[in-house]
gemmi code that builds the backbone of each chain (N, CA, C; Angstrom):
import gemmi

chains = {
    "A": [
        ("UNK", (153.367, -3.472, -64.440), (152.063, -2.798, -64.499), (151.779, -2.104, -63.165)),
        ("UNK", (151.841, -0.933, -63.072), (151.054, -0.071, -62.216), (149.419, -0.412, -61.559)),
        ("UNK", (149.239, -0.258, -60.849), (147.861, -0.516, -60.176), (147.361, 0.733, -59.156)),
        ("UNK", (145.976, 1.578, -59.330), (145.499, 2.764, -58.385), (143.914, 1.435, -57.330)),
        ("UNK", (144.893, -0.042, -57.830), (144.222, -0.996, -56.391), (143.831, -0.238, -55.070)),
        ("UNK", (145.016, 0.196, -54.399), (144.975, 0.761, -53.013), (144.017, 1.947, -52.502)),
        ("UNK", (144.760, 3.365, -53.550), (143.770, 4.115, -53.031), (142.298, 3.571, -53.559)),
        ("UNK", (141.835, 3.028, -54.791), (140.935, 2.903, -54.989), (139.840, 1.660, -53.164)),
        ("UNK", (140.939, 1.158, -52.947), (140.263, 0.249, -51.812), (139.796, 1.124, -50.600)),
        ("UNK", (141.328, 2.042, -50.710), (140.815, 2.960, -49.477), (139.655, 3.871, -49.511)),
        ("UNK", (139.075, 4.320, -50.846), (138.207, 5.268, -50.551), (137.010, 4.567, -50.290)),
        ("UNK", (137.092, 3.318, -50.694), (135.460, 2.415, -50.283), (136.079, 1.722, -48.646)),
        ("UNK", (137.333, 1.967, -48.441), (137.217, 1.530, -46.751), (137.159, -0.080, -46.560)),
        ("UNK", (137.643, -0.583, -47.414), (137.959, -2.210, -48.000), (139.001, -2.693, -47.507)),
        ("UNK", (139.188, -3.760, -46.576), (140.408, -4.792, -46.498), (140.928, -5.040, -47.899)),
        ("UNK", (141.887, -5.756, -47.844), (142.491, -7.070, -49.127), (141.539, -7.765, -49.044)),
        ("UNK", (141.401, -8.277, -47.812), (140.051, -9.462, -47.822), (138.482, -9.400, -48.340)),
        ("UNK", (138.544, -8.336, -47.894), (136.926, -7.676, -48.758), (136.824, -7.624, -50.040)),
        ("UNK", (137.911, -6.955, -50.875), (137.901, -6.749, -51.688), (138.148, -8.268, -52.855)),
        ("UNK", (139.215, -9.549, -51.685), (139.125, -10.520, -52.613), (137.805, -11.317, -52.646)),
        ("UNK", (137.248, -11.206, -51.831), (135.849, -11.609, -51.108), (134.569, -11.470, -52.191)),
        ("UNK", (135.227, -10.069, -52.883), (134.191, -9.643, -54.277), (134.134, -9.560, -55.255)),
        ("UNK", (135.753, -10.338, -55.041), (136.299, -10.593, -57.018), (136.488, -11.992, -56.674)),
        ("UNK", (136.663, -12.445, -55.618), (136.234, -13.992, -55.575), (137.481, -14.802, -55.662)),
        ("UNK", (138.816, -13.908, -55.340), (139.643, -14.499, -55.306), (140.701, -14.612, -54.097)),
        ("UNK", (141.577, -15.106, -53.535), (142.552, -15.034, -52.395), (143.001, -13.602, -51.954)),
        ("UNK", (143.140, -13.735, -50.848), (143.785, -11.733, -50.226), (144.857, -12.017, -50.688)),
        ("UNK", (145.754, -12.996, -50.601), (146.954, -12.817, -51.273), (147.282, -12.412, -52.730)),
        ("UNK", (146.694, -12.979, -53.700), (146.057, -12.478, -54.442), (146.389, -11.082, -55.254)),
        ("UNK", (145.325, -10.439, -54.505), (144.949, -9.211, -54.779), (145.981, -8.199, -53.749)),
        ("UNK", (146.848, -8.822, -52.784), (148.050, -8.627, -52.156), (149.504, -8.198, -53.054)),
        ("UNK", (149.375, -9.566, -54.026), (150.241, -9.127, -55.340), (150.219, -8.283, -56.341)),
        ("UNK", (149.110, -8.296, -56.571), (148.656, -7.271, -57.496), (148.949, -6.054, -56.930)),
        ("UNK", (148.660, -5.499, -56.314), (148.163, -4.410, -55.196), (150.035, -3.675, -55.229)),
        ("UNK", (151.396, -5.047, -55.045), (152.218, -4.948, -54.548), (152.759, -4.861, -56.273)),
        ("UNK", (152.588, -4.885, -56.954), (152.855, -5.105, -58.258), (153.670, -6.274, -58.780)),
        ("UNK", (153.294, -7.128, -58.214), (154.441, -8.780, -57.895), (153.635, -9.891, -58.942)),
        ("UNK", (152.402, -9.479, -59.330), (151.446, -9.935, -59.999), (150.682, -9.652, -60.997)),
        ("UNK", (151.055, -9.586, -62.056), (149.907, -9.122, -63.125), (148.702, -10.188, -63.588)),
        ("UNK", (147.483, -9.324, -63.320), (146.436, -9.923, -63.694), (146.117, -10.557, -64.819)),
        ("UNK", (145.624, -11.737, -64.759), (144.668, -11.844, -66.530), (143.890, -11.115, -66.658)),
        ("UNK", (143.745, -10.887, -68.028), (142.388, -9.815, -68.733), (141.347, -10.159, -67.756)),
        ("UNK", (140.627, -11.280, -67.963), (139.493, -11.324, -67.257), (139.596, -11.187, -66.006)),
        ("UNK", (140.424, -11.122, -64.937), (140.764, -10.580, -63.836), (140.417, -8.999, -63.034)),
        ("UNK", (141.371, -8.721, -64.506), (141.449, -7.293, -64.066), (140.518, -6.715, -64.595)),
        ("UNK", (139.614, -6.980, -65.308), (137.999, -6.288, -65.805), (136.882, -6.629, -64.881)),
        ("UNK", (137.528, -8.113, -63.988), (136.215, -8.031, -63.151), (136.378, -6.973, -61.493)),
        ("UNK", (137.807, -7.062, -61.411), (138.772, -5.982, -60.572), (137.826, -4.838, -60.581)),
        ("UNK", (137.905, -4.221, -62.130), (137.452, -2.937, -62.648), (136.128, -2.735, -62.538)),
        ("UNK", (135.298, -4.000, -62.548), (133.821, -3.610, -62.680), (133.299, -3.643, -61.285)),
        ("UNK", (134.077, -3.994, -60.492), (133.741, -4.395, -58.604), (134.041, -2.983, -58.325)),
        ("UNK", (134.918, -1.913, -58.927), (134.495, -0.176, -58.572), (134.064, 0.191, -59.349)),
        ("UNK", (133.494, -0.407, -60.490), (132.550, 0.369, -61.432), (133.683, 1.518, -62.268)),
        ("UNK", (134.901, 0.906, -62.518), (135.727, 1.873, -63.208), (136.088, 0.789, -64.431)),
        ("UNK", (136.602, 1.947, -65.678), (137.659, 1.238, -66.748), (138.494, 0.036, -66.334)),
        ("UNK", (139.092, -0.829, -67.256), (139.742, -1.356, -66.813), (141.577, -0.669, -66.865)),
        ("UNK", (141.694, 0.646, -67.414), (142.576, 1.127, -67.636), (142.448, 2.967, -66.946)),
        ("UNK", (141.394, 2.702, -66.009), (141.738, 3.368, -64.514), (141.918, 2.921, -63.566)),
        ("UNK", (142.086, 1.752, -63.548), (142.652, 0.541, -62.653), (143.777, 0.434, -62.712)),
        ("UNK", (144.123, -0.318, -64.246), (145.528, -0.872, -64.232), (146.560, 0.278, -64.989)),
        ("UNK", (147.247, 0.728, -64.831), (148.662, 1.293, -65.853), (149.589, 0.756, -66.299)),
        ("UNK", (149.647, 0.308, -67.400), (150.775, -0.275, -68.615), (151.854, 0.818, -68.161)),
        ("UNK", (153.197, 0.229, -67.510), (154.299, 1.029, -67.612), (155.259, 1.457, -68.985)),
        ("UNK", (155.616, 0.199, -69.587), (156.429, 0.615, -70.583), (155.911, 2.153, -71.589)),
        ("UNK", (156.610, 2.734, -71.616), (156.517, 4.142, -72.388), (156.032, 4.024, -73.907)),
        ("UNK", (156.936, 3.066, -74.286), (157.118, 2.930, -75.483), (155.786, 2.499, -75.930)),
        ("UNK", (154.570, 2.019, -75.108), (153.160, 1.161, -75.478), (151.863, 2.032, -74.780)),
        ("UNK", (152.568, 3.125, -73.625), (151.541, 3.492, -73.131), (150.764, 4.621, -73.481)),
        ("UNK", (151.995, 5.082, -74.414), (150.991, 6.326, -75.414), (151.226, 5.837, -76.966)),
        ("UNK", (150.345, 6.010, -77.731), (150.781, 5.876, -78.835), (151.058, 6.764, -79.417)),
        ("UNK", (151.108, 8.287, -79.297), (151.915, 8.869, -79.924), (153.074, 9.060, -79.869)),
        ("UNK", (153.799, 8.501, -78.492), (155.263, 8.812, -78.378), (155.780, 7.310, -79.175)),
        ("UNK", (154.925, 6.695, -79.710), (156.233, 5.463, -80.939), (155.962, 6.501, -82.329)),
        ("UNK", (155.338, 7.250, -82.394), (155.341, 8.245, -83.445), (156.475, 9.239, -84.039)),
        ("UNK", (157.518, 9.700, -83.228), (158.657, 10.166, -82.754), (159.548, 9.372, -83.639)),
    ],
    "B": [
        ("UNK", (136.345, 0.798, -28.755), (136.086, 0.636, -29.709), (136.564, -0.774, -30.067)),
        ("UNK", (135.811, -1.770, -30.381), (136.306, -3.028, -30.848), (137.281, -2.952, -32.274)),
        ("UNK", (138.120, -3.958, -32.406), (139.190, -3.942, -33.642), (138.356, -4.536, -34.524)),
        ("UNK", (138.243, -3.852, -36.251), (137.677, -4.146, -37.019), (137.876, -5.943, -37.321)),
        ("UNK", (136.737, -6.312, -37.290), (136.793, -7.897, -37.772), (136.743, -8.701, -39.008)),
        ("UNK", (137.942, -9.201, -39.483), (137.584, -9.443, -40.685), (136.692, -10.466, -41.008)),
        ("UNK", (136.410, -10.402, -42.201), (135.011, -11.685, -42.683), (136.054, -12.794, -43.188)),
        ("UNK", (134.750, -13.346, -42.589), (135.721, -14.956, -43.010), (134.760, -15.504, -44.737)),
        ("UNK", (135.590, -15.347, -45.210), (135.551, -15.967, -47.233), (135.072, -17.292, -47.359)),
        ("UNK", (133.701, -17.564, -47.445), (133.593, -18.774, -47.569), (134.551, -19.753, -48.726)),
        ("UNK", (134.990, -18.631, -49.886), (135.822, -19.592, -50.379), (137.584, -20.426, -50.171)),
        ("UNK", (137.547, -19.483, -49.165), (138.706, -19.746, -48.035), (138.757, -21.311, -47.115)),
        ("UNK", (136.904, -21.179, -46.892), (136.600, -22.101, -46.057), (136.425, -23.561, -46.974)),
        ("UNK", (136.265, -23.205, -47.924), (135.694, -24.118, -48.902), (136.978, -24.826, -49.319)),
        ("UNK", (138.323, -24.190, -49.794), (139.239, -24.978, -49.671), (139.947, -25.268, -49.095)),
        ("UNK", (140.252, -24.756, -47.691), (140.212, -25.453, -46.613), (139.530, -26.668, -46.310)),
        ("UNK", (138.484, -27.132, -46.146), (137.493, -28.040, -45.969), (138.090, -29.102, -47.216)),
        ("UNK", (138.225, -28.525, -48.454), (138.753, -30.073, -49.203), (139.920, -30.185, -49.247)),
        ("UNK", (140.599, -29.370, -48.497), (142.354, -30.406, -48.961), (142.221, -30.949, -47.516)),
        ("UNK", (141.373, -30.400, -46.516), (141.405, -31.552, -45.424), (140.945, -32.877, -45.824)),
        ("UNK", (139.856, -32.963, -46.303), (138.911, -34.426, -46.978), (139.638, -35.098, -48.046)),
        ("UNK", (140.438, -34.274, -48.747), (141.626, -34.914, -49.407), (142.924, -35.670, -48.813)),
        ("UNK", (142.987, -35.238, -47.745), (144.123, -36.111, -46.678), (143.502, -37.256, -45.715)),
        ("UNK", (141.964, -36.432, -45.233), (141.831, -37.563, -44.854), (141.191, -38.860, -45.461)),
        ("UNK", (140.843, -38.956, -47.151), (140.568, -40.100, -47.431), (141.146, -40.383, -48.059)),
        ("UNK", (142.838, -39.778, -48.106), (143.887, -40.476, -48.684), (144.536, -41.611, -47.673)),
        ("UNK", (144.671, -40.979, -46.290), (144.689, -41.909, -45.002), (143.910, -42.634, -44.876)),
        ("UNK", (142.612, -42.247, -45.306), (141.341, -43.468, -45.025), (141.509, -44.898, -45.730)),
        ("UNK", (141.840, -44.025, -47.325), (142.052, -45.006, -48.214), (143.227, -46.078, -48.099)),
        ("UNK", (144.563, -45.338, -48.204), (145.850, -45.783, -47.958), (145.753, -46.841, -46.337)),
        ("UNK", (144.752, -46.739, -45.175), (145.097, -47.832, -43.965), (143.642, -48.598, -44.663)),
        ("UNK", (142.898, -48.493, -45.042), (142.243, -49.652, -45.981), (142.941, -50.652, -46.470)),
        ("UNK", (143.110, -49.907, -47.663), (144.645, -50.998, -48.631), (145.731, -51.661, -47.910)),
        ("UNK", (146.372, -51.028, -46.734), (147.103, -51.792, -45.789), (146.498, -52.659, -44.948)),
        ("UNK", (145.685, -52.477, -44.640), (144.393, -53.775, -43.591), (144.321, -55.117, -44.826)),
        ("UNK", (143.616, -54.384, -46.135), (143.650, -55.413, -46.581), (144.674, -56.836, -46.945)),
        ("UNK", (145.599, -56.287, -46.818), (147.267, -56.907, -47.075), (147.458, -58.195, -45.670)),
        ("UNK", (146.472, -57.710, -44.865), (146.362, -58.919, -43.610), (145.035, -58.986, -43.719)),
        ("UNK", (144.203, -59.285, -44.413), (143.136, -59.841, -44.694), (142.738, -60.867, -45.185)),
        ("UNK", (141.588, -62.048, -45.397), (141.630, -63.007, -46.231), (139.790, -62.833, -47.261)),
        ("UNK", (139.982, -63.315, -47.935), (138.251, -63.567, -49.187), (137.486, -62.184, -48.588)),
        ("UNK", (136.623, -62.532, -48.168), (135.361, -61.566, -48.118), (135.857, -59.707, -47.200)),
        ("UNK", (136.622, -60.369, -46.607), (136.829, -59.321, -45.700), (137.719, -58.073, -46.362)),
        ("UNK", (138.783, -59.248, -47.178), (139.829, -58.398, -47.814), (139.337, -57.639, -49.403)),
        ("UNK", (138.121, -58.614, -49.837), (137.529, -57.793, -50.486), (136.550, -56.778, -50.662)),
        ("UNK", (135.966, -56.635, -49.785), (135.255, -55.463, -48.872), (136.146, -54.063, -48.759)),
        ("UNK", (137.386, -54.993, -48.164), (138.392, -53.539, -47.835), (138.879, -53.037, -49.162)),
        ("UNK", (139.207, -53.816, -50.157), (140.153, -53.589, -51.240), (138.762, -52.612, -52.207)),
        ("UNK", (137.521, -52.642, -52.253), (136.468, -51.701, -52.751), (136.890, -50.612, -52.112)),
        ("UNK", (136.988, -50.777, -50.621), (136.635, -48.911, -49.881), (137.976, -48.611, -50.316)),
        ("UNK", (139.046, -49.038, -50.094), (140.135, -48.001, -51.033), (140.211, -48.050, -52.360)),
        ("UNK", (139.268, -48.630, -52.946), (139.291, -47.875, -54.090), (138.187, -46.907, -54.063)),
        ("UNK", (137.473, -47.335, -53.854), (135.820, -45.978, -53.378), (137.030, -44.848, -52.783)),
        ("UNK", (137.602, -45.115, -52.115), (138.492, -43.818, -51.262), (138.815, -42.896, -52.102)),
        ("UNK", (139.799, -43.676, -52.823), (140.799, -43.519, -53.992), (140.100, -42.378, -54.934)),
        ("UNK", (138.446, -43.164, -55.212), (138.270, -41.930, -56.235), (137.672, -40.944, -55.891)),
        ("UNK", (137.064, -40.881, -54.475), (137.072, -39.699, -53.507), (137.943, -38.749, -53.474)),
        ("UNK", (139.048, -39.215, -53.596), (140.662, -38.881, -52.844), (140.391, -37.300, -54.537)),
        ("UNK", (140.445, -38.318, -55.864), (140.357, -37.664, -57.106), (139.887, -36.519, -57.180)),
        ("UNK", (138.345, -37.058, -56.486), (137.671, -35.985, -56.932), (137.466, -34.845, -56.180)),
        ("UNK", (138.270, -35.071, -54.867), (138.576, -34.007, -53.848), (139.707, -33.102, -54.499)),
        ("UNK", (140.513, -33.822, -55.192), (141.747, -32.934, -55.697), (140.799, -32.002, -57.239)),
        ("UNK", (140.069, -31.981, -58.104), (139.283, -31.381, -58.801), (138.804, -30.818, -58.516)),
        ("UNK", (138.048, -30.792, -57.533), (137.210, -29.493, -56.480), (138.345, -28.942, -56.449)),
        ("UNK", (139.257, -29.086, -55.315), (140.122, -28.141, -55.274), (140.741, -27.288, -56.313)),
        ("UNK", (141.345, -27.753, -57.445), (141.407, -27.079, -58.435), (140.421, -26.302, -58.943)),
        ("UNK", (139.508, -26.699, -58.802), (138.184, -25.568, -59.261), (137.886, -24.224, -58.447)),
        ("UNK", (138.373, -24.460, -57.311), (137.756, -23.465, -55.966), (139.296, -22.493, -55.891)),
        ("UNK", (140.508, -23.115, -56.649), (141.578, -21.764, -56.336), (141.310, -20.976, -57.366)),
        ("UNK", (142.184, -19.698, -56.988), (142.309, -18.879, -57.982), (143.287, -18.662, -59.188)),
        ("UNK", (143.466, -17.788, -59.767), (144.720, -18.159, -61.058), (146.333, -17.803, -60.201)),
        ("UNK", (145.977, -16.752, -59.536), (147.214, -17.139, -58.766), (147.844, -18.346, -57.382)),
        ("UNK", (146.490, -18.646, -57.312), (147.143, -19.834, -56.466), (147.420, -21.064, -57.667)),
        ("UNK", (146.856, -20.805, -58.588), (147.160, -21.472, -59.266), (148.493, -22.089, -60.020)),
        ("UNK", (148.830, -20.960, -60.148), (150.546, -21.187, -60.279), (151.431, -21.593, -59.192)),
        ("UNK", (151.469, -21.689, -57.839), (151.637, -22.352, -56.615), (151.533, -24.020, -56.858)),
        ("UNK", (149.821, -23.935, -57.526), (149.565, -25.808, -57.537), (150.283, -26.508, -58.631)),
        ("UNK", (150.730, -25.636, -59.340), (151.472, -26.230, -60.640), (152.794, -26.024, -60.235)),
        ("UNK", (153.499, -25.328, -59.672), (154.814, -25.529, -59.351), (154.622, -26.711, -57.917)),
        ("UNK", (153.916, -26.866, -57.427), (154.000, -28.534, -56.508), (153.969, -29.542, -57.382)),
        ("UNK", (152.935, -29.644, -58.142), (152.875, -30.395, -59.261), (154.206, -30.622, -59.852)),
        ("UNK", (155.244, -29.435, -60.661), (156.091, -29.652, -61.123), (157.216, -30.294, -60.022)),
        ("UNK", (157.205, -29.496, -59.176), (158.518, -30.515, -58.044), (158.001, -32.007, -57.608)),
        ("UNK", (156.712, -32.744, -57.648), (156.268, -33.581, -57.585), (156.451, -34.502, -58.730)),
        ("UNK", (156.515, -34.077, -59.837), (156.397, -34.656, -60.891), (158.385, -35.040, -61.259)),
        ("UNK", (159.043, -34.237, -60.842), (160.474, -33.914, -60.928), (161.253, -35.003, -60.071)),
        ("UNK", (160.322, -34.843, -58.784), (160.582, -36.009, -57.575), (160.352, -37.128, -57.845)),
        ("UNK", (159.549, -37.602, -58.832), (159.180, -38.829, -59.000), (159.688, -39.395, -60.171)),
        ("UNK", (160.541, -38.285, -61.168), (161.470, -38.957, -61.974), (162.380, -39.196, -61.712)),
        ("UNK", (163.193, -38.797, -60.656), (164.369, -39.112, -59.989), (164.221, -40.022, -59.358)),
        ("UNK", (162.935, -39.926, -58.807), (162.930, -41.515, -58.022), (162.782, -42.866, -58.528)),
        ("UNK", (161.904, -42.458, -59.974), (161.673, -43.413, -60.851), (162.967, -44.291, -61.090)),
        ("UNK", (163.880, -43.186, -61.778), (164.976, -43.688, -63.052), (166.277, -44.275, -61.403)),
        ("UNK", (166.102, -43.559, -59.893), (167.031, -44.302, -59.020), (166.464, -45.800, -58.804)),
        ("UNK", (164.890, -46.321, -58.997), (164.689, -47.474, -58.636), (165.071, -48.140, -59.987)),
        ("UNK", (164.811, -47.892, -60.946), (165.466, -48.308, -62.191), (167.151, -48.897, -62.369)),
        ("UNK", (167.393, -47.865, -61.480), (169.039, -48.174, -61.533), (169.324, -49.209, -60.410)),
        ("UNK", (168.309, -49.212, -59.321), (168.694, -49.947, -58.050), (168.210, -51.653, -58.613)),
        ("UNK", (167.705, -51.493, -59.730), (166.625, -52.502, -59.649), (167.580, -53.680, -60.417)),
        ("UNK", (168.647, -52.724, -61.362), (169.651, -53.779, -62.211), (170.658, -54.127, -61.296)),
        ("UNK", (170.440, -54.198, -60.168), (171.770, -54.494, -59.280), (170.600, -55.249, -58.413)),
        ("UNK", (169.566, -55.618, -59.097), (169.210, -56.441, -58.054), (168.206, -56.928, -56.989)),
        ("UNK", (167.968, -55.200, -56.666), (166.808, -54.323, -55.367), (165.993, -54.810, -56.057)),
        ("UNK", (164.797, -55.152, -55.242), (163.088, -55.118, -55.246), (162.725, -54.114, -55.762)),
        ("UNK", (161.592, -54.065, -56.395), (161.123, -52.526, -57.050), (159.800, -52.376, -55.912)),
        ("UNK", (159.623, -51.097, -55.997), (158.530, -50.378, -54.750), (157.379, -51.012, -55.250)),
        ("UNK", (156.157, -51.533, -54.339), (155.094, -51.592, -54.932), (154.209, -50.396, -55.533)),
        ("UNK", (153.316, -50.704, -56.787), (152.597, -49.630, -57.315), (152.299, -48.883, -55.965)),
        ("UNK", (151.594, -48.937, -54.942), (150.595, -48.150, -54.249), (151.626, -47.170, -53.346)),
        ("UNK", (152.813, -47.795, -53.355), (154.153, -46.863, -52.975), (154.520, -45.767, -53.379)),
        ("UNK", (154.397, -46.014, -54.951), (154.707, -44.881, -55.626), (153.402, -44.143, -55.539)),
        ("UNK", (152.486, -44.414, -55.749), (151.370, -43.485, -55.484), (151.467, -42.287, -53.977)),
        ("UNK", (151.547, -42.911, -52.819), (151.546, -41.909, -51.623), (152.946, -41.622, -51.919)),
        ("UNK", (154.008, -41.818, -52.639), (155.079, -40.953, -52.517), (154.477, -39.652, -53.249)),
        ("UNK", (153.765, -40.024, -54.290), (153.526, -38.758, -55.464), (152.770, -37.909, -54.659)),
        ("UNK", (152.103, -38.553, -53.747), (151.379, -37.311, -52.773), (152.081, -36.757, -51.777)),
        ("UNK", (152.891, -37.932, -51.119), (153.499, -36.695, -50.142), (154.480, -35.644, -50.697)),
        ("UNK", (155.190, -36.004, -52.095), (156.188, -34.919, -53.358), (155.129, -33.823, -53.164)),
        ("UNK", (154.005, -33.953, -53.427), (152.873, -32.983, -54.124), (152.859, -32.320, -52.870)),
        ("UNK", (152.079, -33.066, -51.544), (152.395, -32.358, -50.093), (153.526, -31.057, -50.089)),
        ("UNK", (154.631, -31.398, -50.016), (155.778, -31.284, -49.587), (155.995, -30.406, -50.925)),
        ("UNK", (155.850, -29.789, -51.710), (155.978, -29.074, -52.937), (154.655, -27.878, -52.623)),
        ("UNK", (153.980, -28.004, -51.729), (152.828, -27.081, -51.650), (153.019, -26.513, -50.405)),
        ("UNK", (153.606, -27.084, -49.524), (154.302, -26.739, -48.302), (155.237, -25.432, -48.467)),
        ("UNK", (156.426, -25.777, -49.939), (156.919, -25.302, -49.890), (156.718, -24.065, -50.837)),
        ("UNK", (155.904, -24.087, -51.945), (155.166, -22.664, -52.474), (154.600, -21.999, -52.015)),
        ("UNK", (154.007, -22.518, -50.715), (153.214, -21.242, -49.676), (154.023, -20.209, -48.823)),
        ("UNK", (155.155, -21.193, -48.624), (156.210, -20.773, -47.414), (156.829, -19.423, -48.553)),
        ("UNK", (157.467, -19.940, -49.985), (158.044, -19.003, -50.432), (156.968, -17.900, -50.988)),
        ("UNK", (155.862, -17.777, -51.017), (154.851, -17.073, -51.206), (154.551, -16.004, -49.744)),
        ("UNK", (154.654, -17.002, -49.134), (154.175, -16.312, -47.605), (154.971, -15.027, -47.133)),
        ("UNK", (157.005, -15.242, -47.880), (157.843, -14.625, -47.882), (157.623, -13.589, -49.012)),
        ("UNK", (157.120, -13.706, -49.696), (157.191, -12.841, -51.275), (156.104, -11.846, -50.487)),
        ("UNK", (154.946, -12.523, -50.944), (153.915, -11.411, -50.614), (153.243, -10.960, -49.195)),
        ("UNK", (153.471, -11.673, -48.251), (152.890, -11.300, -47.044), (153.312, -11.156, -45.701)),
    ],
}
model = gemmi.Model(1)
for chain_id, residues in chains.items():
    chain = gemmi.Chain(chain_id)
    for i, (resn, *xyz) in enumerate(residues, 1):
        res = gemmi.Residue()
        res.name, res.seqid = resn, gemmi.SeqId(i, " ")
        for name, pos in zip(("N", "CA", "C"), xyz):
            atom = gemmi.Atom()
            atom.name, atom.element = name, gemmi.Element(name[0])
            atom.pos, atom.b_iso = gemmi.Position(*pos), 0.0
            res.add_atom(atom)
        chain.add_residue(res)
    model.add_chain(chain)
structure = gemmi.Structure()
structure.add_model(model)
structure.setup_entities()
């Protein structure tokens, strides 16, 4: 899973630490994620999403192809 | 210009603060229970309450803690858990084997601080390989 974690931290000017500070969880954490070493639980990554006030799927990106559009299993 | 300072996470501090109170009233508890062992009537039963009062201190320090990590440290406390739990079947089924030839078997409260220092020593070592992974 892809993650826009970073720039999204950078434009609010956020540590790791800040940012775990407001989802309430470890910098390491949100270190993994960030590093893609970690995929979130649902409820994770929606509260991730609602701490920038974004989707939870302008946050995270599903890599596999085959799931991330549905028209290309249409093919 | 001063270097930006980071904030300190009270929930950082928070489990910090109980796996210390978790060691130390496992020590508190554990030289209780050993005092008592050279103790006699009133005295030794006095002591033999506070390690158990310790004891379920000790418990309910380890529940907090579980409550206060996150889901990824979480998987850290369960792989100590699992090498703890792994350690103590091997150790189990070697006193088992030592025991038909003869050997003394460990007292209960033996196996207990072994299961903690396994658990120790299993959390020691998920941080270290964590510490390497992610940071």
């Amino acid at each position: 899973m892809k993650t826009r974690l970073r720039v999204l931290r950078a434009e609010r000017e956020w540590s790791q630490a800040e940012l775990a500070m407001h989802v309430g969880v470890s910098r390491a954490c949100i270190n993994a994620i960030e590093t893609g070493r970690y995929d979130p639980s649902l409820p994770l990554a929606f509260k991730i999403a609602r701490v920038f006030g974004k989707n939870v799927e302008e946050v995270f990106l599903y890599q596999d192809a085959a799931y991330a559009s549905p028209s290309g299993s249409q093919t | 210009m001063s270097p930006r300072r980071e904030p300190v996470d009270p929930l950082v501090v928070k489990k910090q603060g109980l796996l210390r109170l978790f060691y130390e009233a496992a020590l508190g508890s554990a030289a209780a229970f050993a005092l008592a062992q050279y103790s006699h009537n009133l005295q030794r039963k006095a002591l033999l309450t506070l390690s158990l009062l310790g004891s379920s201190f000790v418990v309910w320090t380890l529940l907090r803690f579980l409550r206060a990590i996150d889901e990824f440290e979480t998987r850290y406390f369960y792989e100590a858990l699992t090498f703890a739990f792994i350690g103590m079947l091997i150790f189990l089924i070697g006193e088992a084997f030592l025991e038909s030839f003869g050997f003394s078997r460990v007292p209960g409260y033996g196996n207990v601080a072994l299961a903690v220092v396994l658990w120790s020593a299993g959390l020691i070592i998920s941080s270290w390989r964590r510490h390497w992974r992610y940071e």
